[in-house]
N, C-alpha and C positions, 0 to 999 in steps of 0.2 A: 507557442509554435508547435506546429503537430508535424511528425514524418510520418509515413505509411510504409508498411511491408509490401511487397510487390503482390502478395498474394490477393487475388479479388475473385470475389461471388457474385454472380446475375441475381437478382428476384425472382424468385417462383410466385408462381401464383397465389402462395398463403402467406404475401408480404405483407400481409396486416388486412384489420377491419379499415384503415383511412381515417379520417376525419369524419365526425359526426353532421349533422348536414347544416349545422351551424354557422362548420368549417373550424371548430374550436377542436384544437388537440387535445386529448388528456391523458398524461402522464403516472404512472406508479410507479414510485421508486422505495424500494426495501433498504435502507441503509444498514451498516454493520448495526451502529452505536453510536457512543460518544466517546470512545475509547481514552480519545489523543485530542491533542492539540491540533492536529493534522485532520481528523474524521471531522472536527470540529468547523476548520474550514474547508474542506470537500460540501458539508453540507450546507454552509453558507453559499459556495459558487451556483451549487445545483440549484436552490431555493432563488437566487437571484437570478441565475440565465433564465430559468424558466419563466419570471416574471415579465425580464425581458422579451422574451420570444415569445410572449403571449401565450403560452402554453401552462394549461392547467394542472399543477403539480397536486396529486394525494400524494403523501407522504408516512411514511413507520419508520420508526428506530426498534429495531430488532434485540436491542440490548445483550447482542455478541452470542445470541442462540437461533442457531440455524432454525430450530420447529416455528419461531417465532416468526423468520423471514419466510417460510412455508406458507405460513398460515396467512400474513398481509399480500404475496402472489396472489393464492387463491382468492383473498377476497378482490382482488384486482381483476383478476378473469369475470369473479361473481358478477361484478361493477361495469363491466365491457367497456374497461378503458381502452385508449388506442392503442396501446403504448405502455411494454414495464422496462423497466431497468432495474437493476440491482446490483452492490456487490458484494459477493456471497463470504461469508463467515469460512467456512472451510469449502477445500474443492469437493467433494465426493458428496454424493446421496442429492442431486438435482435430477436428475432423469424424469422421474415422474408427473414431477409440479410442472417443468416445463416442456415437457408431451403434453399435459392439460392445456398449456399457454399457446401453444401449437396447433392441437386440433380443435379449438376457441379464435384461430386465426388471430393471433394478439402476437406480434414481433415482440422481442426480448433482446435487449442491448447489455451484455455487461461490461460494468465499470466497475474500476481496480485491481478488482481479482478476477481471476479466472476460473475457469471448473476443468472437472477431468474428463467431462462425457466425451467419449469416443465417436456420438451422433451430434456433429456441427453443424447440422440443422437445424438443432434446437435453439439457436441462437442466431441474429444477422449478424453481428459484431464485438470486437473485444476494444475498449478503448481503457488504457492505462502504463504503467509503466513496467519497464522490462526489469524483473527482478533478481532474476540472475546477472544481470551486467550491476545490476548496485551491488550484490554481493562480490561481484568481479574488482568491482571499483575498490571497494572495501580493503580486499585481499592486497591488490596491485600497492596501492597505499603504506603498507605494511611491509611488504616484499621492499619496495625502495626503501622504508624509514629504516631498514635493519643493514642493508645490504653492506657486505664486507664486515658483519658479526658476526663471532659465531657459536655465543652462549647457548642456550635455550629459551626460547623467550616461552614462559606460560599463556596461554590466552585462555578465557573464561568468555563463554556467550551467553549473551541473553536473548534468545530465541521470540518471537513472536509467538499468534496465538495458534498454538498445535494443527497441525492438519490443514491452516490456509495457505495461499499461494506464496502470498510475500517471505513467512516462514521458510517452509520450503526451497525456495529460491535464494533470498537470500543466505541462507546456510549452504546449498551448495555452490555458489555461485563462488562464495568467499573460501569454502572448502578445495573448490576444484584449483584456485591461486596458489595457497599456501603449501598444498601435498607435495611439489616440487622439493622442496626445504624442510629435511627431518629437524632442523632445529626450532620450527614452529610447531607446538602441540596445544591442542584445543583440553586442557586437562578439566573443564568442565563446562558442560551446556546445559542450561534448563529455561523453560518458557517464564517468561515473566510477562505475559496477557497483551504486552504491548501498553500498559501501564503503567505511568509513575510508582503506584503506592505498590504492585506487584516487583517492578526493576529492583527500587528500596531493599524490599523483602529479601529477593532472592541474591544481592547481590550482599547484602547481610553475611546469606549463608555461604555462600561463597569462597568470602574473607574470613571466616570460623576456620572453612574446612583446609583454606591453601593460603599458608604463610607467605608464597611470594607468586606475585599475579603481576605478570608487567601489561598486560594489555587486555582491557575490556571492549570484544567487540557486541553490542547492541543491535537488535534489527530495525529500533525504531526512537528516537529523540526522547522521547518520554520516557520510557524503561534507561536510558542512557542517565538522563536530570535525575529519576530514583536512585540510580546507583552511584550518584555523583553524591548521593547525602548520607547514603550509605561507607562512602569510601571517606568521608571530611570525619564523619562519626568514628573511624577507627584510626583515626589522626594520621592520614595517608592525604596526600595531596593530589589530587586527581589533574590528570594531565601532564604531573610531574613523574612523581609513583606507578603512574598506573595510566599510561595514554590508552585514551579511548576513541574508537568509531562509532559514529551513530550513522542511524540513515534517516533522512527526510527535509530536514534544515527549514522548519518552523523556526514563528523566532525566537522563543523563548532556548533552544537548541542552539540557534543563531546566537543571540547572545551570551552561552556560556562558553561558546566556541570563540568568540572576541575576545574573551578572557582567557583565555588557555587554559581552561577545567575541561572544555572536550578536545581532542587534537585533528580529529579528520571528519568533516559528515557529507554524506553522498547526498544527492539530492532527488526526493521522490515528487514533484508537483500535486496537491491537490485541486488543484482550479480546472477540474474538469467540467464544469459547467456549460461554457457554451460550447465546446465542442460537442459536447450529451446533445443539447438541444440542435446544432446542426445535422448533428447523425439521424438522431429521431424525426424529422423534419424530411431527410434525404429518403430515409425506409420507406417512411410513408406513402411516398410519392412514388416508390417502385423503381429508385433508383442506384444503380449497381454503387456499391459500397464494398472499399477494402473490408477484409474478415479482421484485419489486428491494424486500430492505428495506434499508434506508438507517440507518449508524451516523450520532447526533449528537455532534457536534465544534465542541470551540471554538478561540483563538485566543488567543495569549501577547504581553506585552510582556515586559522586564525585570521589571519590578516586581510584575506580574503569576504571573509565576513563581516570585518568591520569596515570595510566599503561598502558592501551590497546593505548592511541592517538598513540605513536610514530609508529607505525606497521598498523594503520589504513588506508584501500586503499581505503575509500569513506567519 
């Protein structure tokens, strides 16, 4: 289910090269990586809608370095696909590659994240989720579970990968909740890649350095399960000891969340798939397109989760 923002853009004239005289689309799509469990199925949707839609997907895994997603762009311009998409590693330093993709007449859709260029021409459309309201969710969550306490609760973050949107966002999104309430302090934050074996790591150090952590919030399911073997490892019972937030509700998130080892996770959808392919399909064609559609997303408890697993396709 997609909403849209009210906000919408006409087509100018450099709405793309079209279809090739085939009539065959062809697609470039830059992915982060393989990060997560979640990148994992975004790029199973992509790779299947596109199948479906008959539309000819190139594809790169960027391996979470932006020069990396630079560089398969460019060769996508080189290639005079019709069509790129990408979603980009951190917001900042895109202006250039796609001014190339622009004066190459090659429309540019991004997915997941967003960028920071201030020239929203350089792109037809943003499609993904709003990351500030997970972080909102996040907080809200918290705010109720404590309400009429009034100790100090500790909270420890584990940040996403530096400098991207979703980091960003949700950190303040869940910051802008909490500030209300001096007796929430965030007495440590550090990026953990948005990986398992990074969340582990750093939530390790975490627990060296602060004897008492009542609440770990996560930006993302994976760095959440790392911290979860981190926190069994120092004989603390996770979701007992130490409730935790995650964001995304893959299943593997999903089912520790069934178990009361995670206590709240917001939900980020990755099955952007065919909406990509109906967007790219609409540019093409030179027809006006909202600038931000907006995935809907809900929200887990335990019990909650363990109704939704059995029907869950990520």
């Amino acid at each position: 289910m997609v909403g849209t923002l009210s906000a919408c853009g006409g087509e100018s004239d450099d709405a793309g090269s079209g279809t090739k005289d085939d009539g065959k689309i062809t697609m470039g799509f830059a992915q982060v990586g393989a990060e997560s469990g979640w990148r994992t199925a975004n790029t199973k949707s992509i790779q299947e809608a596109a199948t479906a839609a008959g539309i000819e997907l190139k594809f790169s895994d960027a391996q979470q370095k932006q020069e990396n997603q630079i560089k398969a762009i460019r060769s996508y311009i080189a290639q005079k696909v019709d069509i790129i998409a990408f979603s980009p590693v951190v917001e900042s330093g895109w202006d250039t590659v796609l001014k190339e993709a622009k004066d190459a007449k090659i429309p540019v859709i991004l997915t997941d994240r967003a960028v920071d260029s201030k020239d929203t021409t350089l792109y037809k459309t943003f499609i993904g989720s709003d990351f500030v309201l997970e972080g909102k969710k996040a907080g809200e969550w918290l705010v109720k579970e404590y309400t009429g306490k009034t100790d100090t609760v500790n909270i420890v973050e584990l940040q996403g990968t530096t400098g991207s949107a979703p980091a960003n966002d949700r950190k303040s999104g869940f910051a802008d909740v909490i500030k209300a309430d001096p007796k929430f302090k965030v007495i440590a934050s550090q990026t953990g890649d948005f990986t398992r074996a990074k969340g582990k790591e750093v939530m390790e150090a975490f627990l060296k350095a602060n004897p008492k952590i009542d609440v770990l919030y996560a930006h993302n399911d994976d760095m959440g399960l790392g911290a979860i073997e981190a926190i069994e490892a120092a004989g603390k019972k996770p979701g007992v000891d130490i409730k935790i937030i995650t964001v995304d509700a893959v299943k593997d998130g999903m089912t520790a969340l069934a178990a009361g080892k995670i206590s709240y996770i917001v939900e980020c959808s990755p099955l952007l798939g065919p909406q990509l392919m109906d967007l790219a399909k609409k540019v093409l064609k030179g027809e006006t397109i909202p600038q931000r559609v907006l995935t809907e997303e809900s929200a887990f408890t335990p019990e909650q989760a363990k109704a939704a697993l059995p029907d869950r396709k990520y």
